[in-house]
Every structure is written in C-alpha cells, then in structure tokens.
N, C-alpha and C positions, 0 to 999 in steps of 0.2 A: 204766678207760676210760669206763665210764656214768657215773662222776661227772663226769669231765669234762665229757660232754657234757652233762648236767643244770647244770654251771656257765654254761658257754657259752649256754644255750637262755635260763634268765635272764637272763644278764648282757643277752643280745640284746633279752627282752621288756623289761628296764628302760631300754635305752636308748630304745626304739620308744615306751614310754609316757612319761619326760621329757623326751625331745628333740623329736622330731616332734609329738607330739599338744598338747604345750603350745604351740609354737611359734606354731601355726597363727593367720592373722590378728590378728597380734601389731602394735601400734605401735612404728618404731625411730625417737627423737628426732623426735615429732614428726607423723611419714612414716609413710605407708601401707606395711607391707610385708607382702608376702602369703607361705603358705607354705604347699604343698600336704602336706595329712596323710595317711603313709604308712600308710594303711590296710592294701595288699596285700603289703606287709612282713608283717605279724601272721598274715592270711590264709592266706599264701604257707608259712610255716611250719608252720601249722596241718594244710595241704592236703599238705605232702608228709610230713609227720615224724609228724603224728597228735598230737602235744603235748599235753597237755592243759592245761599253764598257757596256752599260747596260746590256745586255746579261750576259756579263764577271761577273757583278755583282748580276747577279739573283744566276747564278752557284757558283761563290765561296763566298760570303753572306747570300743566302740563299736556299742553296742545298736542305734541306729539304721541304721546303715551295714549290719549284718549280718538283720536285718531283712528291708529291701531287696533285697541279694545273694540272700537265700532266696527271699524270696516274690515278690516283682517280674521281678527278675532270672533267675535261674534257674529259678522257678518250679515248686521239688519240694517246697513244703509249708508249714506254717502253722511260724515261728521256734519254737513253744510245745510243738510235737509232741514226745512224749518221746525218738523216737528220729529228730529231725533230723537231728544233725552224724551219726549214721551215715550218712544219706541223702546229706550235702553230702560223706564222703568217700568214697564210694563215686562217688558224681556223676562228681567229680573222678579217678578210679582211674583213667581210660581213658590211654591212653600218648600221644595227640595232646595233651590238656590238660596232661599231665605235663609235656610238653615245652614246652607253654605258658605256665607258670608258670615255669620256666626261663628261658627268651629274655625272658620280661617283668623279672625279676630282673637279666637281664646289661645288656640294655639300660637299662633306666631304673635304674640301680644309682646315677647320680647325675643330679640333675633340677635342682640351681641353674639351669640357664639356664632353664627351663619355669617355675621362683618368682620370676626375675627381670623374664621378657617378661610374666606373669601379674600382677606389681606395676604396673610398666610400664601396663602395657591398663589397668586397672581405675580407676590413679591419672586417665591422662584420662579415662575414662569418670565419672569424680564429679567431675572439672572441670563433663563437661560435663550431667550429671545430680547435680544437689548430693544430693538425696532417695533416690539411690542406696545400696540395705542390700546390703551383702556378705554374699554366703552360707559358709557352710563350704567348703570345698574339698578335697576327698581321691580317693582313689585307690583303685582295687581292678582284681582279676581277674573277671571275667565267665566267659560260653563262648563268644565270638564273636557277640552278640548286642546287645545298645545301647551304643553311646560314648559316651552323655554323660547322665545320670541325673540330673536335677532336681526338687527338692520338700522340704519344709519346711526351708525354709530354706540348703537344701544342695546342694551340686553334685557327682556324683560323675563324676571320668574312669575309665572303662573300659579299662587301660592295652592290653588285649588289641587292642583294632582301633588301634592304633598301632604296628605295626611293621614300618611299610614295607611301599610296595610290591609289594618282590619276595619277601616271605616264603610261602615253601613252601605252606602251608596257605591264604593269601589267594589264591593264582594257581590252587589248583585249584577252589576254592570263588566268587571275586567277578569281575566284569568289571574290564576295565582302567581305566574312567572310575570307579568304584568303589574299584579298588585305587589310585589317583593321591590320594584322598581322605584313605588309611592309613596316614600319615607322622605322625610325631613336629611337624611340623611346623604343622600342622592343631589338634593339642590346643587350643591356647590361644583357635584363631578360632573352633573347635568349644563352647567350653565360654563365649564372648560370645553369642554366635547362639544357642545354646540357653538359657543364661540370660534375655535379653534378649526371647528369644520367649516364655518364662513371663510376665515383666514388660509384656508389651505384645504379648496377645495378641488376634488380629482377634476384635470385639464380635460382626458379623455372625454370626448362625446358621449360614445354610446361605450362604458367600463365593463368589463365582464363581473359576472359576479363574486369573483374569485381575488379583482382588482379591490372592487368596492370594498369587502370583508377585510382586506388586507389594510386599505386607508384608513379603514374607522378601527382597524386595531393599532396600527400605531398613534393616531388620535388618543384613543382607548389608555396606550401603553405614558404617553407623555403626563396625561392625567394622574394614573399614577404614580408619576414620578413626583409632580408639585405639589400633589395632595398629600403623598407621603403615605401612600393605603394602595391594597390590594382590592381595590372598586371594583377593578373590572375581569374577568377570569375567565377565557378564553385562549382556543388554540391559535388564532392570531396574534394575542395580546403576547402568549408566550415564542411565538415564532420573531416576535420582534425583541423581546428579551432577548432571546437568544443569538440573535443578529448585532446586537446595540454593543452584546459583552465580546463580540468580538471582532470587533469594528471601533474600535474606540477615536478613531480619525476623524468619524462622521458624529454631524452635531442633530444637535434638532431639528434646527432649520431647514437643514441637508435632506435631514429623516421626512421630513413633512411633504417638505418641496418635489423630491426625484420620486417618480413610481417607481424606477428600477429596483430599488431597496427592496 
C-alpha cells in the first residue's frame, strides 16, 4: 500500500510540474493564451500529507511563490530558517485550515473558465495597452488574509477568499458587503485592479481622499471594459464613464497615467 502511494504522490508531483507549471503564459498559434499555475495543487499536498518530494518541489519550482507564502503571507519567518516547513506545517495543523485546503481543492478542482475569461481580459487589455508585460499568474492557499499578491513580476490569486459568499467560515468572520466580494466570480476583476494598480500607481505622496477614489474608479472603470461586465458600480466608476464618452481623444494609458482627468 505505501508503494502505492509513493507512486501516486509522484506520478501527481510530475504531472503538476509538466503540465501546469510549463503551460503557464504560453503562446497558442499565435494568441495570447494564459494559464493560471497551480501552485496550491503542490502546496495543498504538501500541507496535508507532509510529502516531502512535494516540499522538494515547492523549493525548486517555485522558490519564489513559496517565499512569499512564508514571509509575506503568512508571515511565520524568514523561507532560509532551518526549521521553516516545520513552522508552515504546523501553521497549517489547525482543523478550520484543514478544511480549508479541502473546499479550495473541490472547488477550483478545475478553473478553464477562470484561464479562459483571464485570456479574454488580458487579450483586450494589450489591445488597449500594447506596452502591457504579463505577469506570471498562479495560485496558492493563504489563511484568509490577502487575495490578490502582486510583485516581481508576478500575480498571485489567493484561492482561499474565493469561495463564496455563503461559506461557513466568511459569514462568521466578514460582513456581508465583504462577503458579496468572495465569489469565484470576482477573481479575474480582482487580479486587473490589483495588477493595474501596481502599473499606475497615484504619483502623489500624501492623495486626498477624493484623488484616491477617483484613481481606483478609473482602475475600476478600465476593468470593466476588458472584462466586458458591469463589476464594478460606483459614483466614480460612472463619473469616468462619463468623462471617457466624451473625451474620445484620451486613451487609457492617458486615463491612468494624468490625475488631471
């Protein structure tokens, strides 16, 4: 029986390391097509089974992403410390996270449509930004703590604050304008807006608050233009509608770049 499972745990980290991790921002004929790297596959196994080829495979796979997860993220210690991944599985031990790792597994067990509306958005968005660099794009398990992780070069989705509204854990812990937020649905406009805010962030030091509201609703408003959806529905959102329709000389770029707007 342990061999078997020793078969199975490889056969799993080899497909997670040529399938997914190669895939990712791959060109097809052509075309832009994106592919979110299942990071919290690797993770996931890691956290509940203790693996240690999976381990092997967080670190030399994906160094950076685990990194992050430690010291950003989770924030239990420097990735170098010698006795980390005891710290990250013990982290992890508690039975609410357990089950956390679970529900993120059954749900997003398969995410084509989240690689597809994520090609989709990006492709207009470098219509309408040519100078636009795609970041990495991958996935992981958090502790209920940031959604959307941005920086060098890379994007991570936090698969945890996505699972819906009415999940056990969010209704005891978030408001309900908060939990309306935690849908599967959200991912892809979550992870424009936070990109986009890296790429064109207010220059102003110290913003008034009236500057700030204004920048994240043209953010806001760009969004949904790529996504093709009314995401986001605010008085800014529409004050720059209303500006864009008549303005037609000014682009995006323009729009992003000048506070004057």
């Amino acid at each position: 029986m342990r061999k078997v499972y020793l078969f199975l745990t490889i056969a799993m980290l080899a497909c997670l390391g040529c399938q997914w991790h190669l895939k990712s921002n791959e060109e097809t004929s052509g075309e832009l097509a994106l592919s979110i790297d299942r990071y919290d596959m690797i993770e996931s196994l890691y956290l509940t089974t203790g693996d240690y080829s999976a381990l092997l495979q967080m670190n030399k796979s994906y160094p950076m992403q685990t990194r992050t997860l430690i010291e950003d993220v989770l924030r239990i210690g420097q990735v170098n410390e010698p006795d980390i991944h005891n710290k990250l599985l013990f982290f992890f031990k508690d039975s609410t996270l357990q089950r956390l790792i679970t529900d993120v597994q059954k749900q997003f067990a398969d995410i084509d449509d989240l690689n597809q509306e994520l090609t989709d958005a990006f492709r207009r968005l470098c219509d309408v930004i040519p100078s636009l660099e795609i970041p990495q794009i991958y996935s992981q398990i958090g502790s209920f703590d940031q959604s959307i992780i941005v920086g060098n070069k890379t994007l991570g989705i936090s698969l945890d604050k996505y699972l819906g509204a009415d999940y056990p854990f969010y209704i005891e812990h978030y408001t309900e304008e908060q939990r309306r937020l935690m849908t599967r649905s959200m991912i892809i406009p979550d992870c424009l807006s936070f990109y986009l805010l890296s790429l064109y962030p207010l220059q102003d030091k110290e913003p008034s608050p009236e500057l700030r509201h204004r920048h994240m609703g043209k953010i806001q408003w760009v969004v949904n233009q790529v996504t093709q959806q009314h995401v986001f529905k605010n008085s800014h959102v529409e004050a720059i509608d209303s500006f864009m329709k008549h303005h037609k000389d000014v682009n995006i770029e323009q729009l992003l770049h000048n506070t004057s707007y």
